[in-house]
C-alpha positions as CSV (number, residue, x, y, z in Angstrom):
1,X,0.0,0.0,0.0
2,X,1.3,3.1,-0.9
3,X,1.2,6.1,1.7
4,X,1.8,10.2,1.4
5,X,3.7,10.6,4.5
6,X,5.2,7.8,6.1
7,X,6.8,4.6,4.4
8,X,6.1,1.1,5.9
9,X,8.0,-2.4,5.7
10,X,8.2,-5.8,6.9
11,X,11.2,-7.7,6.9
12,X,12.8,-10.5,8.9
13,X,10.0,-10.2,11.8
14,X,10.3,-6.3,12.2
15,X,8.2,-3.6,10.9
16,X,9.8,0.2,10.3
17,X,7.6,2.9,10.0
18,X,9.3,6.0,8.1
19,X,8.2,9.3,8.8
20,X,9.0,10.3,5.3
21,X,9.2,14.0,4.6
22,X,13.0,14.9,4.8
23,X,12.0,18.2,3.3
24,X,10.5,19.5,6.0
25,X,12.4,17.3,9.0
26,X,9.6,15.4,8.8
27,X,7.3,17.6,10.1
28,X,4.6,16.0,11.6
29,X,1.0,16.7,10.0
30,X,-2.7,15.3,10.0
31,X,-2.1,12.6,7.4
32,X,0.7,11.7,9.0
33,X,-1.0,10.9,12.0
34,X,-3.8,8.9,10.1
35,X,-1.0,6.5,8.5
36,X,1.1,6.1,11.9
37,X,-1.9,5.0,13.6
38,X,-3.1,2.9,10.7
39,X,0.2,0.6,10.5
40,X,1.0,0.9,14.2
41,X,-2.3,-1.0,14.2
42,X,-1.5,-3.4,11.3
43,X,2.1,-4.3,12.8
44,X,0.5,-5.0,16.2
45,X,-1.8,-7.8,14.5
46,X,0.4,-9.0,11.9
47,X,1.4,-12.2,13.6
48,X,4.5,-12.1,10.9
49,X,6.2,-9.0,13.1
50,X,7.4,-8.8,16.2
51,X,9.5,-5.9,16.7
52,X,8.6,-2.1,15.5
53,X,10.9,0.7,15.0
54,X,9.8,4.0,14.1
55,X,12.1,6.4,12.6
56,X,12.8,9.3,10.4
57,X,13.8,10.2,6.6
58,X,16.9,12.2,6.0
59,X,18.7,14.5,8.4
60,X,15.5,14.8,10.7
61,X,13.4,12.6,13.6
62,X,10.3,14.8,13.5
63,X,11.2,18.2,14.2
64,X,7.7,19.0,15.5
65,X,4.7,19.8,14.0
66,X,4.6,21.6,10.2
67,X,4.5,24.8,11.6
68,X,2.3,26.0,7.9
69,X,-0.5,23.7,9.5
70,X,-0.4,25.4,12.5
71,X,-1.1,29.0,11.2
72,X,-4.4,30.2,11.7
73,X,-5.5,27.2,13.8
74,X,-8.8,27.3,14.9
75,X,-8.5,25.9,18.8
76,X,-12.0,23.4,18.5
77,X,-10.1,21.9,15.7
78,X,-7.5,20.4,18.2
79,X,-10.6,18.2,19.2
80,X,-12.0,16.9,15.5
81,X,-8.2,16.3,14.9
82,X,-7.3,12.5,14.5
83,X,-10.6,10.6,14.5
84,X,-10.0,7.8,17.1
85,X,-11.2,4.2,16.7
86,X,-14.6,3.4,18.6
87,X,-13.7,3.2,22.9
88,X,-12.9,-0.2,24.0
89,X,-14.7,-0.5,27.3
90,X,-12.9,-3.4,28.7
91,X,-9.3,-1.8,27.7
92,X,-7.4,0.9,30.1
93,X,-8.8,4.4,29.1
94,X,-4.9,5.7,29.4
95,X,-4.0,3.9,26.3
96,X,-6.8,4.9,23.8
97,X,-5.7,8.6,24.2
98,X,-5.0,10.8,20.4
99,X,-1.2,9.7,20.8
100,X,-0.6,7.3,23.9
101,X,-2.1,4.3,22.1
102,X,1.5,3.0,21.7
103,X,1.8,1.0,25.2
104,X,-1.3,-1.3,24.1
105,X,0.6,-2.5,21.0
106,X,1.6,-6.2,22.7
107,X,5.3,-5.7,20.9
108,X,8.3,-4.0,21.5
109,X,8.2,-0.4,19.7
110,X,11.9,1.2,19.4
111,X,12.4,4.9,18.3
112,X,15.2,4.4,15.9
113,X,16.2,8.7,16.6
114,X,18.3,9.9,13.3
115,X,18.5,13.7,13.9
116,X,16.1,16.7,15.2
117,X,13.3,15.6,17.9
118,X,11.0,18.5,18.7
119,X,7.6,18.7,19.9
120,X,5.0,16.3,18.9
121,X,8.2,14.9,17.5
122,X,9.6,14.0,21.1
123,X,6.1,13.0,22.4
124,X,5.8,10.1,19.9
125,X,9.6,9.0,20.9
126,X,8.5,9.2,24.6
127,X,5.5,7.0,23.8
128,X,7.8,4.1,22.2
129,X,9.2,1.9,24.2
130,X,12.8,2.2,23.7
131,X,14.7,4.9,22.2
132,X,18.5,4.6,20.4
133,X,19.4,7.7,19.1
134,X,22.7,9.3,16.9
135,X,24.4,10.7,19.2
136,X,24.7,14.3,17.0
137,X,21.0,13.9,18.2
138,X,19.3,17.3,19.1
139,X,16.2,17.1,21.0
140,X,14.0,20.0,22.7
141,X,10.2,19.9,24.1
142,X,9.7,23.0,21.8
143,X,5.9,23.6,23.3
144,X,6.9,26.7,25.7
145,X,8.6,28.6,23.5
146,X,5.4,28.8,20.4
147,X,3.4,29.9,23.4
148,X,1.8,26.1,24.4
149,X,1.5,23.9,27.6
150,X,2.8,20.3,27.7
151,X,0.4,18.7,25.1
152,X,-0.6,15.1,24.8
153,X,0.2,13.3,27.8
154,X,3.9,14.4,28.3
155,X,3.3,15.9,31.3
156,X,2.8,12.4,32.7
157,X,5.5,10.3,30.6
158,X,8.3,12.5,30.7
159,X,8.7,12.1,34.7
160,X,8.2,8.7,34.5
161,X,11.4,8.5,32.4
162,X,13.4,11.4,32.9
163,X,12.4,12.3,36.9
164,X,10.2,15.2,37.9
165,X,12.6,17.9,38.3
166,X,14.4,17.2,35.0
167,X,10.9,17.2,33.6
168,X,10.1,20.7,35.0
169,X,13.4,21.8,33.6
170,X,12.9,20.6,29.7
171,X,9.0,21.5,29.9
172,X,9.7,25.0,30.9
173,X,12.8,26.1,29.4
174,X,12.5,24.5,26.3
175,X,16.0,24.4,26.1
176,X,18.1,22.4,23.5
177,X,19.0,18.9,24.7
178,X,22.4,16.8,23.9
179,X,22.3,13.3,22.7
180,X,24.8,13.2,25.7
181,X,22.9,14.5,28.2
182,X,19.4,13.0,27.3
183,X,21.4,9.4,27.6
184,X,23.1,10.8,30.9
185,X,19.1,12.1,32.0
186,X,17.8,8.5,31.0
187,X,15.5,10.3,28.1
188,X,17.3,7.6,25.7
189,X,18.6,4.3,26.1
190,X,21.7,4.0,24.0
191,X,23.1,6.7,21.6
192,X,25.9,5.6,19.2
193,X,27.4,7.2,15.5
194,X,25.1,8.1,13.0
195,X,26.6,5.5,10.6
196,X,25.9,3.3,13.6
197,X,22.8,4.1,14.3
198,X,21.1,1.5,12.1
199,X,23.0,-1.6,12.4
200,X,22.5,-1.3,16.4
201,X,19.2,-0.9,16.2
202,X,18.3,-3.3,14.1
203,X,20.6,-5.7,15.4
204,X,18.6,-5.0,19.1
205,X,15.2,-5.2,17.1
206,X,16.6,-9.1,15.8
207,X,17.7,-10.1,18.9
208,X,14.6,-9.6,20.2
209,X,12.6,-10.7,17.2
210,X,14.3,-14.2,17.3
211,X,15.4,-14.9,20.9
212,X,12.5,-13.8,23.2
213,X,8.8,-15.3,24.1
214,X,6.6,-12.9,21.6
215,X,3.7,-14.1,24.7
216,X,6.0,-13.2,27.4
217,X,7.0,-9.8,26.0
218,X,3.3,-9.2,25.5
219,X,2.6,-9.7,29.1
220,X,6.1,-7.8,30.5
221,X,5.4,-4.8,28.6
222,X,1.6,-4.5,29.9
223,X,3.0,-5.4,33.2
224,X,5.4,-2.5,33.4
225,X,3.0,0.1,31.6
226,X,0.3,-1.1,34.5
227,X,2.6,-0.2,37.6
228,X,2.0,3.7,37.8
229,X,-2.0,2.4,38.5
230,X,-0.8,-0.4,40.8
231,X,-0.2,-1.0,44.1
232,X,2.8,-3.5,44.6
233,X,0.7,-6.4,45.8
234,X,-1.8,-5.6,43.3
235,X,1.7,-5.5,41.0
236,X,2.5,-8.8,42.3
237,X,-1.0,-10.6,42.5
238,X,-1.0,-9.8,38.4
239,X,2.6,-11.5,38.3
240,X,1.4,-14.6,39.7
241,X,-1.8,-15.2,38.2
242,X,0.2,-14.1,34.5
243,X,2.9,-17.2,35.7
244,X,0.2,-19.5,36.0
245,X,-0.6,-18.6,32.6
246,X,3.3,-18.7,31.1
247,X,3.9,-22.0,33.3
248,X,1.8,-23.5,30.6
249,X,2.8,-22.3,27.3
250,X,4.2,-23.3,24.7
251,X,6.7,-21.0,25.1
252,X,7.6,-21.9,28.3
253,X,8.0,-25.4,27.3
254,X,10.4,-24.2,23.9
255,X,12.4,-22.0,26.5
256,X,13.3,-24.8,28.8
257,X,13.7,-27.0,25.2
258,X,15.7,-24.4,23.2
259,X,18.0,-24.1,26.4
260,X,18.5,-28.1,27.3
261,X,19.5,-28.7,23.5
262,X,21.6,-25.5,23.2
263,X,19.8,-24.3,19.9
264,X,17.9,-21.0,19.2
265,X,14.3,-20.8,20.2
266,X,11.2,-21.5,17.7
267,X,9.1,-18.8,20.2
268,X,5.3,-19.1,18.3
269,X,3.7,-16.6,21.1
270,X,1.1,-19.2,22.2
């Protein structure tokens, strides 16, 4: 399927989603958003994938929102923006939100950072899982300096990764942010070359693609995006019934199988 904004892929059990206008640093705009959403959602079901990176064409991550859209905004539009799917009663209300829909996706979602993260840019880095970036790398929360508040849910996931103080500092300063220091601050995981920056990720995104339980993943990844609404017995009454579960895989039985004959693992998720 071809797409206007983005570019999408499937290869070797990971999915990379392109932001893919280089000519404007990938400026982040309403189609965009429609085709994000639409292949986060296909890569979550595709039983073929189970890794996702998300990334950015040419010299830019996102740099932010396309600042031409952005002109002459009327405010009620920020509400019409982005039609969301029908609400899923029986799924956590946090995850259904415009943006933060990316910790109900049951697979490992890296931000594969190439250049310039600004903005709406840095939100949908914050929402992925885990973030390896070039470590010429410039990021910057943007939103107090065009005259706007912490917008779509950062003000609750930047703390959790960053702490709140270092929160308060890049939410109001809007100041420009190192590769070095956002590694150093804990806002990235691993920073590395530009000319680097692929074959580690990639070579992360396989190791997990091949050598861990898809089902296991699934249920470690909810389990950790649970814990801000959990108590730790209710933490650890979830972890026991969730072993009952894994205690009977398939998985479990091709983890114990895969390590008693020394060969990789055949993980199939059930």
């Amino acid at each position: 399927m071809t797409y206007q904004h983005i570019l999408y892929d499937v290869s070797d059990k990971i999915a990379t989603i392109t932001l893919n206008r280089p000519d404007r640093m990938n400026a982040w705009t309403p189609i965009m958003e429609r085709e994000v959403r639409e292949v986060m959602t296909a890569a979550a079901s595709d039983e073929d994938v189970r890794v996702i990176v998300l990334t950015g064409a040419g010299r830019a991550f996102c740099a932010g929102a396309d600042m031409d859209a952005l002109k002459g905004l009327d405010p009620s539009d920020i509400r019409r923006a982005g039609s969301l799917p029908a609400f899923d009663m029986d799924r956590r209300p946090d995850w259904q939100t415009r943006y933060g829909y990316y910790p109900s996706i049951a697979k490992p979602v890296i931000a594969m950072i190439n250049g310039a993260t600004a903005g709406i840019g840095l939100v949908h880095a914050l929402y992925c899982d885990l973030r390896f970036a070039a470590d010429n790398t410039v990021f910057t929360t943007a939103f107090a300096r065009r005259g706007l508040i912490a917008e779509h849910g950062i003000s609750w996931m930047l703390p959790r990764l960053v702490g709140h103080a270092n929160a308060l500092d890049l939410l109001m300063s809007a100041r420009r942010v190192s590769s070095a220091e956002a590694l150093r601050i804990g806002l990235v995981n691993r920073i590395c070359p530009p000319e680097k920056l692929r074959e580690e990720t990639y070579a992360y995104a396989r190791d997990l693609a091949d050598f861990v339980s898809p089902s296991a993943v699934a249920v470690i990844k909810r389990q950790l995006y649970e814990v801000p609404f959990q108590t730790l017995a209710e933490a650890t009454i979830d972890a026991n019934r969730e072993m009952l579960v894994a205690l009977g895989s398939s998985d479990f039985r091709e983890g114990v199988a895969s390590f008693m004959e020394k060969r990789p693992p055949r993980f199939t998720g059930k």
